[in-house]
N, C-alpha and C positions, 0 to 999 in steps of 0.2 A: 367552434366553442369560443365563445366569449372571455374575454380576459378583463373583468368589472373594475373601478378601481375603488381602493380604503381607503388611500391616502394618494397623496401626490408626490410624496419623497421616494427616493428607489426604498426600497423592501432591507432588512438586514439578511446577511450572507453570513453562513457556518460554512468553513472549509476544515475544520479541525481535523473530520475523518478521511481527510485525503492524504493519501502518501505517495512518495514517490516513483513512477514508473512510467512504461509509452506510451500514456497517457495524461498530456498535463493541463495544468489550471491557474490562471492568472486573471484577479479580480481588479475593476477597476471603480469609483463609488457608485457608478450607474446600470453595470454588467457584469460578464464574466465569461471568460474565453476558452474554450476547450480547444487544444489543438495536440495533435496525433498524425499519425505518417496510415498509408493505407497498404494494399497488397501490393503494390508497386513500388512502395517506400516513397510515393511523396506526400508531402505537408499539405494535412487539411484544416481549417479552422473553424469553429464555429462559436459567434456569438450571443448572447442570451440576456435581454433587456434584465432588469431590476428595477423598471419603472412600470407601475399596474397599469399606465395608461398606454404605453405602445404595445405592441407587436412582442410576445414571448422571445422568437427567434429573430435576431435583428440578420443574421446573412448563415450560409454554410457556403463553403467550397473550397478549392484551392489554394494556396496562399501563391497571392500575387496575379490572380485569373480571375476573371468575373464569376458570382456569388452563383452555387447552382441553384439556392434558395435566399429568398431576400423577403422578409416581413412577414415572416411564415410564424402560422399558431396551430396546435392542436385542436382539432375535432370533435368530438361526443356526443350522441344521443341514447337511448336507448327505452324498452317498452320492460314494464315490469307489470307482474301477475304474480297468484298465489299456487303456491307447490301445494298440491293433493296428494295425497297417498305415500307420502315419506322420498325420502331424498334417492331411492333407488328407484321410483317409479318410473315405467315409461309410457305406462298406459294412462298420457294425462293428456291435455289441449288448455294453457292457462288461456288463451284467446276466447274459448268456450266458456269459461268457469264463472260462476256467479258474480263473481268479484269481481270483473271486467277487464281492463287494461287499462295502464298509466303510464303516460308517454312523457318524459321528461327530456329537456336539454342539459348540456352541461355547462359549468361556471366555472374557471379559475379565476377565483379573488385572491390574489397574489397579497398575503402576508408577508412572507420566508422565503430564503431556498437555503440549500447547503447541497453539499455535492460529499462523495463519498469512494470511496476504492476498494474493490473485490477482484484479488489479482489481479490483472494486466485493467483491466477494467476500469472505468468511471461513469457513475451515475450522478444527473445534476438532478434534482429532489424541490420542487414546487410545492407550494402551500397556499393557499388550502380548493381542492377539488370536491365540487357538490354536482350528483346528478341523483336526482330524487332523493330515495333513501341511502345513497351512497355517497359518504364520503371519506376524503382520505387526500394523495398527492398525486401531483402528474410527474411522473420518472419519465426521463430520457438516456439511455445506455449503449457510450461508446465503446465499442470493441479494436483493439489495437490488429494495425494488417489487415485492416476491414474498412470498405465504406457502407460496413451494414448499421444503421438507428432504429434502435428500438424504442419505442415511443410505449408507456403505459399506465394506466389510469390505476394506480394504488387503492383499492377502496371498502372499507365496511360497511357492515348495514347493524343496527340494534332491532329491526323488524324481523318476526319470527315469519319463515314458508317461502323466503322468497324466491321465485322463478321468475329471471330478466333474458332477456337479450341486450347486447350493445352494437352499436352503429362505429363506426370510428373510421379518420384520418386525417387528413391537412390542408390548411387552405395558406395561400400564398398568394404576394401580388407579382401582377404578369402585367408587360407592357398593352395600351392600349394604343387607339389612333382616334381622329376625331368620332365625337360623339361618344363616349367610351366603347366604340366599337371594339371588340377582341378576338385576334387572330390563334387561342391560343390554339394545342392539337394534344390530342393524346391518343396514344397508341396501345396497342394489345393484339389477340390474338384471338377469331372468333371462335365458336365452337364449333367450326368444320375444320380447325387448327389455321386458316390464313392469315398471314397479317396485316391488320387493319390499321389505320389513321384515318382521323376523322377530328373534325372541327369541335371544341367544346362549346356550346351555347344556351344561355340564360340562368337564370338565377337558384332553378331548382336543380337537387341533386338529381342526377338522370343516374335510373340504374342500367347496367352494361352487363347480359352474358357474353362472359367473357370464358376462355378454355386457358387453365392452369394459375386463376384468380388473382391474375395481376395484370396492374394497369401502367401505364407509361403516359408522363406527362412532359413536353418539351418547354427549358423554359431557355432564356437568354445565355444561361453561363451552363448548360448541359440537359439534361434528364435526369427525372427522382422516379424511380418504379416504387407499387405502393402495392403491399401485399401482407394479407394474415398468416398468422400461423397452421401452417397447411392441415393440422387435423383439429389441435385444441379448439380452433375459433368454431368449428361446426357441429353443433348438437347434435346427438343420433335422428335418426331418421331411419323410417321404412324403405323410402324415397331418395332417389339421388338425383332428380330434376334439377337442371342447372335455373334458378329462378331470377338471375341477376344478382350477384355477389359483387360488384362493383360499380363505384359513382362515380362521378365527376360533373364539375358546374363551373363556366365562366361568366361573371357581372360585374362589368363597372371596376374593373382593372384587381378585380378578386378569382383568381380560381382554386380549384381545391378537387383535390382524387381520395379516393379510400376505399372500406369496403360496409358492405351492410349486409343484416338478416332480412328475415321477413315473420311478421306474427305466427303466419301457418301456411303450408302447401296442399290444404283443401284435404289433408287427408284424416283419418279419426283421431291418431296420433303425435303428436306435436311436442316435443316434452323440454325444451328451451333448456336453461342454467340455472345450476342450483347456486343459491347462495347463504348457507346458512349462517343463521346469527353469529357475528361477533367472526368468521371467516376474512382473511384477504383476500380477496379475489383481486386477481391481476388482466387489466383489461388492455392487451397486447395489439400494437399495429407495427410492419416494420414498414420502412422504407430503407432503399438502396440509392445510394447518390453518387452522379455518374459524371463527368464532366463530356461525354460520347454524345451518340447520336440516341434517338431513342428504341431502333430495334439492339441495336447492339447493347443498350444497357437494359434492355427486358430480357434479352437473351442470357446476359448476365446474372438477372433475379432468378431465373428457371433455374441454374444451377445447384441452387439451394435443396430441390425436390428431384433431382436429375430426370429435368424433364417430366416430371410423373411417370419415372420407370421404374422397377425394383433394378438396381443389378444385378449383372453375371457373378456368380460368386464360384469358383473353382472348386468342386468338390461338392456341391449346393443345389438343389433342383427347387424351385421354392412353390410351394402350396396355397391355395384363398381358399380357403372352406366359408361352407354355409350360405345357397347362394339359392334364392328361391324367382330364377325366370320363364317357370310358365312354359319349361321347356318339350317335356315331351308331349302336349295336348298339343302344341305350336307345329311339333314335328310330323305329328299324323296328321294333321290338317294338312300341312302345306307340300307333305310330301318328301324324296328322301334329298330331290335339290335346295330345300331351303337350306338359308347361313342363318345362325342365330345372329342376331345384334351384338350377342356380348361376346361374341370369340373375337373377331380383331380389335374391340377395348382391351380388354386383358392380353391379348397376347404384345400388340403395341406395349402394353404396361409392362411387360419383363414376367408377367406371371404362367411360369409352365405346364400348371394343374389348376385344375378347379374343381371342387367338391359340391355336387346339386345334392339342391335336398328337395325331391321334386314333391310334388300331389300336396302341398301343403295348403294350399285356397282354390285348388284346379284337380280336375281328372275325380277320378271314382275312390278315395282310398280306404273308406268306409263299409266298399261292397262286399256283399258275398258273391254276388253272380262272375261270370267270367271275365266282364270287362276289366275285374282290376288285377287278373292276371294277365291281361292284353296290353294295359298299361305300365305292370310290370317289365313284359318282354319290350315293349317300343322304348322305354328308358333305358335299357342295354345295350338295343341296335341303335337309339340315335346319338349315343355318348359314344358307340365304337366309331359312328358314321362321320362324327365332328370332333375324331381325334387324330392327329397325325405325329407326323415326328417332333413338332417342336409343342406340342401342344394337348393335352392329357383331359378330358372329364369323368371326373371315379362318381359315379352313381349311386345317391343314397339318399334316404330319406328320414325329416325329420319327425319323429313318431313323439304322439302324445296318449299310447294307453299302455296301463299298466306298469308301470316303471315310477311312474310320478314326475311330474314337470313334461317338459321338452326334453328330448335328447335326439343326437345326431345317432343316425344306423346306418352302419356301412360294411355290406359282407365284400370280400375279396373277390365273388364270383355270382351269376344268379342265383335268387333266390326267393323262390314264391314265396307270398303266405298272408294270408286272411288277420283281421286284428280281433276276430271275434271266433267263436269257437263252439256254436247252436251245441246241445244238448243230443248226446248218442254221437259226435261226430269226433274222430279219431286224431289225435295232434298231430300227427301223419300221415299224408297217405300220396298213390303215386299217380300221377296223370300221365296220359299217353302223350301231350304233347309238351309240357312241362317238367317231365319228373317230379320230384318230391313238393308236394306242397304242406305248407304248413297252416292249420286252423290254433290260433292261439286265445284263449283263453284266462291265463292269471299270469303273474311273474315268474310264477316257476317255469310256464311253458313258454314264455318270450325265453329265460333266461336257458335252459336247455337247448331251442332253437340257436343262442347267436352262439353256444359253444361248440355244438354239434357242426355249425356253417362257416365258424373262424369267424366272426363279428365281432365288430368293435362297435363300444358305445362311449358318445358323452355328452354329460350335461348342459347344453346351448344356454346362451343366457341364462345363468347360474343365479336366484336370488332377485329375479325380476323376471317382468311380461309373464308369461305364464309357465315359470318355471320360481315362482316366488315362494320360498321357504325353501327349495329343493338347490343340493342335497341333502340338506338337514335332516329331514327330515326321513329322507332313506338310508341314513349311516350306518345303521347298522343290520341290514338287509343282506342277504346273502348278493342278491344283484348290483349292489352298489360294491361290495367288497372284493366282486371275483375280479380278475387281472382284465377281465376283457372289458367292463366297465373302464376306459382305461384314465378320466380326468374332466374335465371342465373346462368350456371355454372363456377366452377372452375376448373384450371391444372395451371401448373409449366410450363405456354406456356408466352412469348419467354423466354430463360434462360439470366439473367444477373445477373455474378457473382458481381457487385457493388451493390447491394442488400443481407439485409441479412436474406429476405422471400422468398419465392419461390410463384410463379402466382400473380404478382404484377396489371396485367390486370387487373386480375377480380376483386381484391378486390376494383381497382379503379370504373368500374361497379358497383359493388351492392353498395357502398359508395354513387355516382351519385345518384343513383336510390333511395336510403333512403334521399337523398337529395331533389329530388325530392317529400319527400312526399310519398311515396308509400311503401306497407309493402312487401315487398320482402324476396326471400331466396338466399344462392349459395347452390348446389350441387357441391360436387366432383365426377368429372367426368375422365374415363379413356383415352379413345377415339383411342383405339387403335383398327388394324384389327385381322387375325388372330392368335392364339401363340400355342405354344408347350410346353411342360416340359424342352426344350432344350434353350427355349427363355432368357433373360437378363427383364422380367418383372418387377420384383420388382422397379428398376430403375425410371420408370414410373408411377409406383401406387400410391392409394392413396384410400380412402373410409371414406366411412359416417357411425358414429356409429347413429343410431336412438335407440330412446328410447323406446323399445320393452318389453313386459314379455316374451315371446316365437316366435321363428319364425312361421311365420304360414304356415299351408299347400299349395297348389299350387291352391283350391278352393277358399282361404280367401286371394290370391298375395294382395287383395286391400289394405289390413289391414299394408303393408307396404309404399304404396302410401299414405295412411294416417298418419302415422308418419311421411314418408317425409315433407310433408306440413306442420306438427304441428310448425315444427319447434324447438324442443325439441331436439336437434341433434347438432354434434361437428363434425367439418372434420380434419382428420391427414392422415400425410403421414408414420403413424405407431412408431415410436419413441419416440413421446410423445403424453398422454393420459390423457386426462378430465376427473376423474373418476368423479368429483364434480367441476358444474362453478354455477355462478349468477350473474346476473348484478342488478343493482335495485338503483332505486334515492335516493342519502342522506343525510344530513341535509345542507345549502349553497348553491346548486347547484352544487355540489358533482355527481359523479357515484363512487359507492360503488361496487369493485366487489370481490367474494370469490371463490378461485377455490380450489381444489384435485387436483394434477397434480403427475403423475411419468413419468420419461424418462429412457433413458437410454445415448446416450454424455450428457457432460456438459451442463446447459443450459446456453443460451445468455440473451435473454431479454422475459419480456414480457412486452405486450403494450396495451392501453384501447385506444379505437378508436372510436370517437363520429365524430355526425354532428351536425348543428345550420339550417338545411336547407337551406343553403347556404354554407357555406366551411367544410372541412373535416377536424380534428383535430387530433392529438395522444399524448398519454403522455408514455413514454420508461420509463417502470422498470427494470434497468440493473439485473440480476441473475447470477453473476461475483463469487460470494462467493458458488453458488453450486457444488458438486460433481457430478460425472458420479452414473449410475445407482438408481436413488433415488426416492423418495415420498415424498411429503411434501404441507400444508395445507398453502395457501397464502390468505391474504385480503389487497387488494390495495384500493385506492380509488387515483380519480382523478378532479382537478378542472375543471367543464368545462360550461361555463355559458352558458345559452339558449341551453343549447344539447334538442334535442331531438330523437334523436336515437343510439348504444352504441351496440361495440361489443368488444371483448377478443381475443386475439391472443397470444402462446407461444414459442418462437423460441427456438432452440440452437445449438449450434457451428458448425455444417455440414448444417446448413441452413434447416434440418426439422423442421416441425411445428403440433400444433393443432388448433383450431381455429373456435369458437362459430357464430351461427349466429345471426344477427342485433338483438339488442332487442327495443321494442319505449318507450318511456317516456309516 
């Protein structure tokens, strides 16, 4: 990114908003100095031009060590396109759309800066940031006990429908020798997990897949690893194709690492960021600055996402629902030695269950002849076939008749049954090799089928794709209201970065629907189709810790269906962990809640989220004063008159979350 110049004098400087704390600020007429102590307690400094003609960042590193950045600037590009079909859509492709695509670079033309303090915190504040129709400032935010930088592009737009992506990260100069030849190196980790180094070379940005989306650059006073925000930077997708999510370019004594999207992955779907008028959207890159070697300080940024594993949680058996790999047409085919692709993903990942929703683009699930009772029984035996001790697939499928929208169906045990119901033909009847099958017909006869078989239902993508208006629009159905309907799910579907949650839909669903009156749940949900070890997963994940003593065998799958509904369960996107919550009424018209929480970034806020049965409330507890990687035992409480329903939510700084379900008064 270009840093243009207005003038030639340094820029004027606001420190007003900065107060005292472990992180300080000292201006000089041409700069300004941030220095701060790291997780080992010692002295880092970082300087910051006020002159639009040089270099933003004039050094970072050690105080009294050589600089682990020297003449370093911020990054930016990004492609914008026009939002169809309303800001919850996902059945969109702006790359396809009449309107075309527009591919802008970015500009700080450095007017201002001032810098500012948010608990232990300080942000230094640039002016003024233009990339196409966005602008706004470039934020840089240090965190104390940290040598984590978050670097972020502040920006509006006054254009109505926008759908963008952004590009982003840092370029730096690196020593050269003659001819400006450059040695420089950067490191990562490929997608069969080895680690790699490799020479940076030429002036375009080369994309890199890479496995756990970070890259390592080696320079003269240490290593900087460069890396997004592990879920918010990734727009939903069908797809988890690893396409190249990381750059790097060395020329002529300039190199520079970061990370990139791509317009589209060839598939129908494509549904980019929303940015609606007059929003902030925050356009986030971190890096990690290392004064080490560079596997040892990449190994360092993986900590942030522990590794791409969910933890062990004691007492915890944790869930990924909604997963559509093609799995039982794959298994009769190839027989009962085949391994699917996606069992050692996921189980590598910490996840103990998985939830198929099979025949949704494959197998017969429309027939009436026998094959889709053959298809039913091989989805049984090849989920008993590829379950073992540490490892669970509960078999279900996501059905689209009669109920309205999507919904997830999941009985406790086999269970035939036809989606159609011909004329003379009985909503029961018994096969010799099947027992009871079922011909269904209307909602009453799905909806007596799942009570009669113990089924659970719920709404998948709640409000979009092809569950759009629904449940609305079944609320008051006897099927939407019985107990076994049991809630709606969750994902980080559509992505907007002027949000600082991720899956803002759903949480406005289940909120409604507790509004409503109705005791509901979310699940998290994946909803992806098939992946590989080579996949960019993580990205998209997310799982239900349910409150389990032991996973159970693939005879007892029920015993986890029944936890699901208890409702005794926390959803995260892995980062941060509920070891301990409770919500509970208290003295005034109070909600009193206590949670156990550990993350690993910083955290932002948390927030207690009631209803009145009529509007939806919150009250933000900023978490500004925490540190990265930590535990700590909170009790909040919040005023909130006539609540009568009440949940917990934990965010922080990369926009992950955990987050409790509804409780009633």
């Amino acid at each position: 990114m270009a840093s243009l110049p207005c003038f030639a004098a340094p820029v004027p400087f606001n420190a007003t908003a900065v107060r005292s704390g472990p992180v300080t600020l000292t201006q000089a007429p041409d700069s300004v100095t941030v220095q701060w102590n790291d997780d080992r307690g010692r002295p880092w400094r970082a300087e910051f031009s006020l002159e639009p003609t040089r270099a933003l960042i004039t050094t970072i590193g050690l105080v009294g060590r050589e600089p682990v950045l020297r003449d370093a600037a911020p990054f930016y590009d990004g492609d914008f396109g026009k939002r169809r079909g309303g800001w919850d859509e996902f059945f969109d492709q702006p790359a396809a759309a009449d309107e075309g695509i527009r591919h802008f670079g970015a500009h700080l033309r450095l007017t201002s800066a001032r810098a500012q303090t948010a608990g232990g915190r300080l942000d230094l504040i640039f002016d003024s940031f233009e990339m196409g129709p966005f602008h706004g400032s470039m934020v840089f935010t240090f965190y104390p006990g940290s040598r984590l930088l978050q670097q972020r592009a502040t920006v509006t737009t006054q254009e109505p429908d926008v759908a963008y992506y952004y590009n982003a990260g840092m370029t730096l100069r690196e020593p050269t020798r003659a001819g400006d030849v450059m040695d420089t190196q950067v490191s990562y980790y490929d997608t069969a997990g080895a680690f790699q180094t490799i020479r940076a070379t030429g002036p375009e940005r080369t994309p890199l897949k890479v496995r756990y989306r970070a890259l390592t650059i080696r320079t003269p006073g240490g290593s900087v690893t460069a890396f997004p925000a592990p879920h918010q930077y990734f727009m939903p997708r069908d797809f988890t194709s690893n396409m190249g999510f990381t750059w790097d370019f060395a020329w002529r004594g300039i190199a520079g690492i970061g990370m990139r999207q791509w317009p589209d992955d060839n598939s129908f779907f494509y549904p980019w960021m929303n940015a609606p008028l007059g929003t902030e959207q925050q356009l986030s890159a971190f890096f990690l600055l290392d004064d080490r070697d560079p596997k040892t300080a990449l190994d360092d940024a993986l900590r942030y996402t522990h590794r791409d594993r969910f933890p062990q949680l004691q007492g915890f058996e944790t869930l990924a629902a909604h997963w559509h790999p093609d799995f039982t047409v794959q298994a009769m085919e190839n027989g009962p030695d085949w391994a699917p692709p996606f069992k050692p993903v996921l189980k590598q990942m910490g996840v103990d269950s998985m939830m198929i929703f099979d025949f949704h683009l494959e197998g017969h699930p429309d027939s009436l002849e026998p094959v889709r009772l053959q298809e039913l029984a091989a989805l049984q035996k090849s989920s008993q076939s590829q379950s073992d001790s540490g490892f669970l697939i509960v078999p279900g499928e996501e059905a689209d008749v009669w109920l309205g929208g999507h919904y997830g169906l999941i009985f406790p045990k086999p269970v035939y049954w036809f989606k159609q119901r011909p004329p003379g033909t009985p909503l029961r009847a018994s096969d010799p090799t099947y027992g009871t099958v079922w011909h269904i017909g209307s909602p009453e006869d799905m909806l007596e089928m799942i009570r009669s078989e113990g089924g659970y239902v719920y709404q998948t993508h709640p409000r979009t794709k092809d569950s759009k208006g629904f449940p609305d629009k079944i609320r008051e159905t006897a099927w939407f209201r019985d107990p076994h309907y049991f809630g709606a799910g969750w994902k980080a579907l559509p992505a907007d970065l002027s949000s600082p949650r991720l899956g803002e839909r759903a949480f406005k669903v289940i909120d409604d629907i507790s509004n409503w009156g109705l005791r509901k749940l979310l699940i998290a949900e994946v909803d992806v189709f098939q992946i590989d070890s080579t996949h960019e997963l993580y990205g998209h994940m997310n799982v239900n810790y349910l409150r389990l003593p032991k996973l159970p065998d693939f005879d007892h799958y029920g015993d986890v269906l029944k936890a699901m509904v208890a409702g005794d369960s926390f959803m995260t996107t892995g980062e941060i962990l509920l070891r301990e919550m409770k919500l509970t009424a208290a003295v005034g018209d109070k909600i009193a809640a206590k949670a156990k929480v550990a993350w690993t970034f910083p955290l932002r806020m948390a927030e207690i989220i009631w209803g009145n049965g009529t509007q939806t409330q919150r009250q933000i507890i900023p978490l500004e004063d925490t540190h990265e990687f930590g535990t700590a035992s909170f009790d909040w409480t919040a005023d909130a008159p006539n609540w009568k329903w009440a949940r917990l939510a934990v965010w922080d700084v990369a926009g992950n979350g955990a987050f409790t379900q509804p409780v009633w008064r």
